[in-house]
N, C-alpha and C positions, 0 to 999 in steps of 0.2 A: 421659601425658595421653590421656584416650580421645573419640574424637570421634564425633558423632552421626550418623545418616544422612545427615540432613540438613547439616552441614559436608561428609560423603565427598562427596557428590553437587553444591555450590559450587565444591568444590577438583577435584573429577575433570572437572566440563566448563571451568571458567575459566581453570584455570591450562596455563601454555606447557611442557608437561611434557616430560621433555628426552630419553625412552628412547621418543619414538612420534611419529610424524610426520603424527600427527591433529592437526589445528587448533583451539583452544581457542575460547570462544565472547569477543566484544570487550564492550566493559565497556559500548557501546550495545546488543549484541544480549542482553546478561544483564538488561536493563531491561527490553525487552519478554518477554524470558521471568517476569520479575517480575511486569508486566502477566496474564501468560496465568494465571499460577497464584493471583491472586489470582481472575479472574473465574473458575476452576474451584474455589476455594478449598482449592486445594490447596495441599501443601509441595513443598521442592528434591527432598526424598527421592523423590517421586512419578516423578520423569526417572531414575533406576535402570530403570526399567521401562517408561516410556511417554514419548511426545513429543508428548501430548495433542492439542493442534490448534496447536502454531505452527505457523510460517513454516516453508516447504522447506528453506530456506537453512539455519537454524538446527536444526531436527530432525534434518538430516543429520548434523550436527555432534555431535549427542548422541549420535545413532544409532552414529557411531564410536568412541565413547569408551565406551557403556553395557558392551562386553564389558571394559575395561581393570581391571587389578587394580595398575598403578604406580602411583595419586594418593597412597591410604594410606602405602604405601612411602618416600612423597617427603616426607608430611607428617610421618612418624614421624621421617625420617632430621634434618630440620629441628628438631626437636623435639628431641632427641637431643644434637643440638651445641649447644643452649643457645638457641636462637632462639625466639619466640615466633608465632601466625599468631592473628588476630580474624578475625572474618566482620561483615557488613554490619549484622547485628541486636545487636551486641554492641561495637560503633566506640565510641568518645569522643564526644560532644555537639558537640565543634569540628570531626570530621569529616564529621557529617553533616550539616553545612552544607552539604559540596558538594551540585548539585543532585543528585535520583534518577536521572537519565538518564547522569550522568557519574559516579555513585560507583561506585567498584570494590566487586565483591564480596569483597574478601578482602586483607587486606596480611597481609605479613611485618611485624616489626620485630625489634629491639634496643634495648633501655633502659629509661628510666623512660618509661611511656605515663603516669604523672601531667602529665607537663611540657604535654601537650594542654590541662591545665586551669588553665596559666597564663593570668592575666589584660593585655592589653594587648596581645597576641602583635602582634612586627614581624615582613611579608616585608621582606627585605634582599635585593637580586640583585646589586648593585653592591656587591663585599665589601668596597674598600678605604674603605668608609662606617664599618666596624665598629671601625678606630679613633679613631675622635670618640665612639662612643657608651657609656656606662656601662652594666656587665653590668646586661643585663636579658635575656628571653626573646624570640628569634628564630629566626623560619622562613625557609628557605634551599633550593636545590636542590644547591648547591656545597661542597666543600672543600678551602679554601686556607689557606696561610700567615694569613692575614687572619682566617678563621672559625676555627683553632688556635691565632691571639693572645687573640682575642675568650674561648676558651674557658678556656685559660689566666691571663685577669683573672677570672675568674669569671662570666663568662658563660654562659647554658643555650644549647642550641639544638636547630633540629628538623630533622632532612635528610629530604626528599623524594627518595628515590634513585632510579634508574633501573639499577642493577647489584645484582646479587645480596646478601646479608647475609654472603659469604665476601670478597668483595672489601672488602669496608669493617676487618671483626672483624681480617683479616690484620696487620692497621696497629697497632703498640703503643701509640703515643699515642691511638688511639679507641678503642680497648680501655678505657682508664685513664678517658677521660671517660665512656663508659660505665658503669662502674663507680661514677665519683663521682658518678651520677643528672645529671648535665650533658649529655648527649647522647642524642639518641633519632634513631632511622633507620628510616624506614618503606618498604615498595617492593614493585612486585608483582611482582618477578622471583623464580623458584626461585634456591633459595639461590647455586647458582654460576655466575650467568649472568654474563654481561659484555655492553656491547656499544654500539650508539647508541641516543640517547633518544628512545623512541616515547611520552611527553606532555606536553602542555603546561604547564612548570612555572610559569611566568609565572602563568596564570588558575589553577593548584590553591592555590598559596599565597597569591592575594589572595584567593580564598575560607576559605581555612582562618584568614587572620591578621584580625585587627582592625584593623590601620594599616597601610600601604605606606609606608616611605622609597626615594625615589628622589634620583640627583641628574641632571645632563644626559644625554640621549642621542639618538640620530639621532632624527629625527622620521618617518621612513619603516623605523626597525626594529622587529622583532619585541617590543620591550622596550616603547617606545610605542604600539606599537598593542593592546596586553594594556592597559596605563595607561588607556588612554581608553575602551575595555570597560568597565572598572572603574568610568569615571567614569558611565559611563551607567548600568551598574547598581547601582552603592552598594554591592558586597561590602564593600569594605572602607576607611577614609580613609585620605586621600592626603597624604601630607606632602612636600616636596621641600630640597634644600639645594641651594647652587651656584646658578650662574649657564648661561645659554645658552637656545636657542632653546625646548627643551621646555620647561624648567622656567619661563621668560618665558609660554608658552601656558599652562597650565595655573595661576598665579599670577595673570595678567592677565584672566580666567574665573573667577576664584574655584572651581575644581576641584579645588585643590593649598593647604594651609596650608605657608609657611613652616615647616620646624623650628629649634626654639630646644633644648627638655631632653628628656628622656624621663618625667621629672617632667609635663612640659604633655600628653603624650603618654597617658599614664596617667589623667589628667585627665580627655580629652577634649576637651581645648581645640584647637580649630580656628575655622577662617573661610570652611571651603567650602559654596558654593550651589549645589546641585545643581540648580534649576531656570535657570542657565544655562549648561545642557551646550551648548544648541543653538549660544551665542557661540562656545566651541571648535570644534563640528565647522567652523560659518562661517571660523573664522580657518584653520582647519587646509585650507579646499577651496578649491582654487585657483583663483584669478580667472581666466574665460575669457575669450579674446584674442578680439580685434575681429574680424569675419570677411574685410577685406582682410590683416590681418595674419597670419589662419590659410593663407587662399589664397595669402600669399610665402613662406611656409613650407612651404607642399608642395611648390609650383613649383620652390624650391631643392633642397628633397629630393632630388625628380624627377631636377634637372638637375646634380645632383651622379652620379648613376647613367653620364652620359655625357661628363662633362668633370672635367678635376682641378680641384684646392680652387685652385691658380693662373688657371688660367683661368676659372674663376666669377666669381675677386675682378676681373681682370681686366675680363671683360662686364662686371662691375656697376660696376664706375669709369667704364667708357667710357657707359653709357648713362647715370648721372649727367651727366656732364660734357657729354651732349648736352642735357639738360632742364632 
């Protein structure tokens, strides 16, 4: 596969290239360079040679990589074992959903890249949701027991990876769904990377999917607080199952339809209003305490700093007992 200037010059400043301890550019700083070359109208190819008028910050960053000759090397080596790489002007139509400021310039994958053009696409984060639901196409950050049953009934699905396209292909059973066009894995790591997840999979798969199933979860974690993003900006609808305190908020606001099929799903059928986000955020902000009841509360604070939790309880008996 032969790639164009323009790919060498995506892939040699973006990617976390693993034989050189120059800094590749972040998937915010690749967007104002997007910026810069369109009002010079220029191409990628152009930063081979020049760093036109960006940022300091950013030019330097080119500036270290422009003498590199490892990008090609890394993209051919990927290439080679069977892996596939897209660039930004060449993604799926579901991918360029996300916005321009957060879309990568560049994934890897593995699979059928048709399964993007399924219709209906669910995010699932909660996996063990996937045994109630009848194979249909779902997007995931994860893989468990629960996403290898799901696949195993005939289910598609789409992983959002965060480790390289070696650590996944190693696995024989993902191999096998690869193969049977059931599985697709996309991710910006070079191919043998491992490691912790540096994005936010929560907000890239309510962008990329069409409906969100959830069912309970904290209402101060990371899981709800992407959900309610979500509800302000309409990526994607919200459907819920289960009972509890989020799935009550979000039901109770009409932000959240009920799920019943994946048939109603497909449809379109919902009940959410999005013009009353603003009833969620009220229910979700916590009523502020009366201002003598804020001033026993610090004073306790205070005076817990100099007396044990016995003798506080203590003072506060005895001075009851005096009034």
């Amino acid at each position: 596969m032969a790639f164009t200037q323009c790919e060498r010059a995506i892939y040699l400043f973006c990617a976390p290239l693993s034989q050189t301890r120059t800094t590749p550019l972040t998937v915010a700083e690749w967007h104002i360079v997007r910026e810069v070359l369109a009002t010079h109208r220029a191409q990628p190819k152009q930063l081979l040679t020049s760093t036109l008028t960006l940022p300091e910050r950013i030019a330097q960053k080119i500036t270290a990589r422009q003498q590199l000759g490892l990008a090609l090397y890394e993209l051919e080596s990927a290439i080679h074992k069977g892996y596939r790489i897209m660039f930004d002007y060449e993604m799926p139509r579901r991918i360029l959903r996300v916005p321009r400021n957060a879309r990568p310039p560049y994934l890897y994958y593995v699979g059928d890249l048709s399964l993007c053009a399924m219709p209906s696409l669910l995010a699932v984060f909660q996996t063990e949701l996937l045994a109630r639901l009848e194979p249909h196409t779902i997007i995931t950050p994860y893989y468990d027991e629960h996403v290898a049953s799901y696949l195993q009934r005939g289910g598609r699905v789409i992983i959002t990876a965060d480790e390289g396209l070696n650590f996944w292909t190693r696995q024989h059973q993902i191999r096998r769904f690869v193969k049977q066009g059931q599985l697709l894995i996309t991710t910006l790591q070079p191919v043998s990377t491992t490691g912790q997840s540096t994005t936010d999979y929560f907000t890239l798969c309510q962008w990329l999917a069409d409906a969100v199933l959830i069912s309970d979860t904290p209402l101060d974690g990371e899981l709800f607080e992407r959900v309610v993003a979500n509800c302000e900006h309409q990526w994607s609808t919200i459907y819920v199952t289960g009972t509890g305190e989020a799935v009550k908020a979000l039901t109770q606001t009409a932000q959240a339809t009920p799920f019943t099929t994946m048939d109603a799903v497909r449809k379109g059928h919902c009940t959410n209003e999005p013009a009353r986000f603003a009833e969620l955020v009220q229910l979700l902000t916590p009523a502020a305490l009366p201002t003598w009841q804020t001033a026993l509360h610090d004073a306790l604070a205070q005076a817990s700093e100099h007396v044990s939790k016995e003798e506080l309880h203590s003072i506060i008996h005895t001075y009851l007992a005096q009034h």
